[in-house]
C-alpha positions in Angstrom: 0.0 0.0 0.0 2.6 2.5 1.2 4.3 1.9 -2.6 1.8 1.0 -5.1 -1.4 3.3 -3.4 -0.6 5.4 -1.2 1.8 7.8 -3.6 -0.8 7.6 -7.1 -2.4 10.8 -7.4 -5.7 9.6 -7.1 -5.2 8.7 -3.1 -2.5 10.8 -2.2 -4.4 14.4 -2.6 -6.9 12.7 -1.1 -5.0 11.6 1.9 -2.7 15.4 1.5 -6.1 17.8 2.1 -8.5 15.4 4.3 -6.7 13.3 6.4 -3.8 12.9 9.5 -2.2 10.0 9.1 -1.4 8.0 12.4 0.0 4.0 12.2 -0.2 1.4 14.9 2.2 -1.1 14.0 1.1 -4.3 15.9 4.5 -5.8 14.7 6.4 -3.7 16.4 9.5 -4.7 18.2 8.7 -3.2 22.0 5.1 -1.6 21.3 3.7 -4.8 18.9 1.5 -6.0 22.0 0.5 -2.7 23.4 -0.5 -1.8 19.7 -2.6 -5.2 19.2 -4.4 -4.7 22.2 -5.0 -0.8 21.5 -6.4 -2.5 17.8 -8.2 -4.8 19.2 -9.9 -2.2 21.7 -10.7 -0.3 18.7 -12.2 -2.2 16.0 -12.5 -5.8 17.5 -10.1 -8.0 16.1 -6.3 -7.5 15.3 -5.6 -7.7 11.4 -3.3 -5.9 8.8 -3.5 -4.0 7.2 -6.4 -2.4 8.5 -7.9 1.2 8.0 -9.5 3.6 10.1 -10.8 6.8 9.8 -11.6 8.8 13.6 -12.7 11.9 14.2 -10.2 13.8 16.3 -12.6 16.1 18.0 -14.8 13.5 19.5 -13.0 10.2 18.5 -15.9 7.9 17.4 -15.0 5.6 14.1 -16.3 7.8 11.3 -15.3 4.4 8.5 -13.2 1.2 8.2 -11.6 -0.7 5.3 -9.6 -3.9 5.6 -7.4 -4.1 2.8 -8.8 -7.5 0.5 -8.9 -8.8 -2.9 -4.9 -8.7 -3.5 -5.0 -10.7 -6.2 -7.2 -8.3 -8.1 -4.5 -6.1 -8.8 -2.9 -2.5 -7.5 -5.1 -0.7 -9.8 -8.6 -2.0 -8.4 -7.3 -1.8 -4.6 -6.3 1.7 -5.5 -10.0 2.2 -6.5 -11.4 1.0 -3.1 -9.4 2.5 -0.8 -10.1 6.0 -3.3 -13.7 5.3 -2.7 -12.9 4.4 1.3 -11.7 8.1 1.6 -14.2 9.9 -0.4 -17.0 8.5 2.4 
């Protein structure tokens, strides 16, 4: 995602004038189990890569997407998560 969608101009200006971007990395080396836990208390379950949008003022879940259908190719996964951030 962070190569093949994030940077295409169709998501990025999306992402540039609508969005904070803020990662929890549930792999990660001395945070991975405070971050699963934090995920799971969030949106139920642990899974990546998973996508969340929260609004910062009140923090209730405003939209999810869980990123699926790999096999479709970059171009259709670019499309969905597009359509994720114009919700």
């Amino acid at each position: 995602m962070e190569e093949q969608v994030f940077p295409s101009p169709a998501v990025a200006e999306l992402l540039t004038n609508g969005y904070v971007e803020a990662r929890i990395h549930t792999d990660h080396r001395e945070l991975g189990e405070q971050n699963r836990t934090l995920q799971k208390d969030m949106v139920g379950f642990v899974s990546a890569p998973y996508y969340l949008i929260v609004d910062p003022a009140t923090g209730k879940k405003l939209a999810e997407h869980k990123l699926e259908g790999v096999s479709d190719g970059w171009d259709q996964i670019r499309d969905k998560f597009a359509a994720f951030l114009r919700r």
